[in-house]
KELO-485305 format. One line per 3 residues: number of its first residue (from 0); their letters; for each residue x, y, z of N, C-alpha, C. Coordinates in nm, 3 decimals. Atoms other than C-alpha are relative to their C-alpha. Layout:
NUM) a) X,Y,Z,X,Y,Z,X,Y,Z; ...
This chain:
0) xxx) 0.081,-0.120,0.000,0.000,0.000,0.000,0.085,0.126,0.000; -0.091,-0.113,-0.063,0.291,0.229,0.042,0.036,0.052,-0.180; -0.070,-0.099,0.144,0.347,0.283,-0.367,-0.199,0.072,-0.036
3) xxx) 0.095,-0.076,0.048,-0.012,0.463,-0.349,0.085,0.146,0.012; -0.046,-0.095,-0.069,0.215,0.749,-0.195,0.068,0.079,-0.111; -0.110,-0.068,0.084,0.428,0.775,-0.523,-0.113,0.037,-0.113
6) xxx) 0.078,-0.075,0.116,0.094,0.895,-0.711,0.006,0.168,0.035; -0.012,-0.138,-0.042,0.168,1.156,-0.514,0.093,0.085,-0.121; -0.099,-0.053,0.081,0.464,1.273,-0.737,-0.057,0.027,-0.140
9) xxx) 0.052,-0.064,0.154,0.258,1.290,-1.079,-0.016,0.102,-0.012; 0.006,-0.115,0.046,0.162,1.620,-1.085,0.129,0.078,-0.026; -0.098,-0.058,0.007,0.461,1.780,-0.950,0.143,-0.015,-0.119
12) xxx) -0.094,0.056,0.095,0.708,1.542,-1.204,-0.078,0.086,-0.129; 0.042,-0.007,0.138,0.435,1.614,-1.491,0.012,0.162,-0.029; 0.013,-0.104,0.028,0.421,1.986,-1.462,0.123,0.045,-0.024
15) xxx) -0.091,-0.037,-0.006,0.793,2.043,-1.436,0.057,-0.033,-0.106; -0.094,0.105,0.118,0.947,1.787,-1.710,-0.111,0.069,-0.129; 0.063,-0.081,0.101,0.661,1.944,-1.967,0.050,0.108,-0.090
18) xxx) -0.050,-0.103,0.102,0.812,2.298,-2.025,0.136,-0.068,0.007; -0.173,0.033,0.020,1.164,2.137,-1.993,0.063,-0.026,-0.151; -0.061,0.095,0.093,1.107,1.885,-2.255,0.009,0.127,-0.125
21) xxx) 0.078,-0.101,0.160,0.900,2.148,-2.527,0.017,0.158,0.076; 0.011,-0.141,-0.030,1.009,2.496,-2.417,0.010,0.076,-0.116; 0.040,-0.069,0.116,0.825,2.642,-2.718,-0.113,0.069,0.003
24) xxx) 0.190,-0.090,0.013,0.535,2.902,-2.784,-0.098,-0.052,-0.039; 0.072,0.102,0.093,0.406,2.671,-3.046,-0.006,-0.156,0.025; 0.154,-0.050,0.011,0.185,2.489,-2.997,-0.089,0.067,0.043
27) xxx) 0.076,-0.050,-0.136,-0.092,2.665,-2.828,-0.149,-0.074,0.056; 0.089,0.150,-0.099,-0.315,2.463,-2.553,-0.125,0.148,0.000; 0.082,-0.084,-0.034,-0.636,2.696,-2.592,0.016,0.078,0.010
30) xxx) -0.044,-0.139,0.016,-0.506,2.958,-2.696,0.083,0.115,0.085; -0.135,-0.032,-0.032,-0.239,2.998,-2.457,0.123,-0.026,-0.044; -0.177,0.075,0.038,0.154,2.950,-2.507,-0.022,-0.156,0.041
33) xxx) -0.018,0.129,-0.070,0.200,2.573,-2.462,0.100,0.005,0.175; -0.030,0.000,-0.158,0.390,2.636,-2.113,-0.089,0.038,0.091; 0.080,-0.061,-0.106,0.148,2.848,-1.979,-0.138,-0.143,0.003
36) xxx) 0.120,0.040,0.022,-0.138,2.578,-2.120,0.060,-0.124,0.116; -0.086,0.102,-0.083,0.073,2.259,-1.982,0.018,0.030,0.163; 0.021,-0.058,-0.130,0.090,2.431,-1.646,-0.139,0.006,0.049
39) xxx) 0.163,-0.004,-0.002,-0.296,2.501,-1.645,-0.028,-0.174,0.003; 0.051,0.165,-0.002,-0.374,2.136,-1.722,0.047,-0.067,0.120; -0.042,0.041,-0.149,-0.157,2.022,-1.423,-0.055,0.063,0.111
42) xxx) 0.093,-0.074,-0.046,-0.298,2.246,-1.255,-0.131,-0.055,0.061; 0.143,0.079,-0.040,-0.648,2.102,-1.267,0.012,-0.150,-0.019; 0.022,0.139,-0.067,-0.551,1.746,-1.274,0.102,-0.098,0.103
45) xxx) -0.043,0.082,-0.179,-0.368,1.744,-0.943,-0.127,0.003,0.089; 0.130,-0.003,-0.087,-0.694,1.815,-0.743,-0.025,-0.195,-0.080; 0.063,0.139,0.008,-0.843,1.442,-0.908,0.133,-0.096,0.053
48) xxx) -0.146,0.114,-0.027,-0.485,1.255,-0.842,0.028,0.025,0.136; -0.006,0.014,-0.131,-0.487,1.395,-0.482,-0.085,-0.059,0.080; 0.114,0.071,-0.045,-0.813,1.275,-0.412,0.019,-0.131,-0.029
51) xxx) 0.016,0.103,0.011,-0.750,0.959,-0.535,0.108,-0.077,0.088; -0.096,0.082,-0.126,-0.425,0.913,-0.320,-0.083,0.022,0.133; 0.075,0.053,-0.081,-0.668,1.021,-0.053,-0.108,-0.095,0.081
54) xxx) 0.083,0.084,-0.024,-0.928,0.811,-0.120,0.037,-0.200,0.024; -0.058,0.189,0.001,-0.683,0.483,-0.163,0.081,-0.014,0.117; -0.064,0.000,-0.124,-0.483,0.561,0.145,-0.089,-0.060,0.134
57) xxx) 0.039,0.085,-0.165,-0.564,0.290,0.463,0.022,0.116,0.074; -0.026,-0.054,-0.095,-0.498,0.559,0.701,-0.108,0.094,0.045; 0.134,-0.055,0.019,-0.791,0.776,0.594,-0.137,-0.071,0.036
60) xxx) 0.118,0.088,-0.025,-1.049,0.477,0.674,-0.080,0.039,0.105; 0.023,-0.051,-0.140,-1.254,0.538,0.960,-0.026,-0.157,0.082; 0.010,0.143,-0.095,-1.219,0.246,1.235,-0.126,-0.045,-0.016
63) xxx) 0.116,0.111,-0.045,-1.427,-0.046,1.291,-0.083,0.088,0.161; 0.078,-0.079,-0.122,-1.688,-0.001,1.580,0.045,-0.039,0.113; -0.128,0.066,-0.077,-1.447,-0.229,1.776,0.100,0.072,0.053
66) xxx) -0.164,-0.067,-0.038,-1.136,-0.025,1.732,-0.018,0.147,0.081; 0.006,-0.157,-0.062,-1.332,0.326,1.818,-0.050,-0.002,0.170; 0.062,0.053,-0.131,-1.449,0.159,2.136,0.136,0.050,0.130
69) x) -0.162,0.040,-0.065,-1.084,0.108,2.260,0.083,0.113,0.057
């Protein structure tokens, strides 16, 4: 359960290595520069990739009715 932790790292890896690879104006992501667009997109899909390491993370569970007893 411990490599849910390294979904953590997608955004931060994906947003950084992006303008590295293509540091060009052209193409444009919606009619921004491609850096600025590539940034935007990471952007909005770290919120779903954090939630999902939250939602797959054991630690987040809420105890049995057993364990909250204790």
């Amino acid at each position: 359960m411990k490599s849910i932790r390294y979904l953590a790292w997608i955004p931060p890896v994906g947003s950084l290595l992006g303008p590295l690879l293509h540091n060009d104006v052209h193409p444009f992501i919606l009619g921004m520069p491609f850096i600025l667009g590539w940034i935007s997109v990471w952007l909005l899909l770290t919120t779903p990739v954090m939630a999902l390491v939250y939602l797959l993370d054991p630690a987040n569970r809420e105890p049995a009715d057993d364990e909250a007893a204790t």
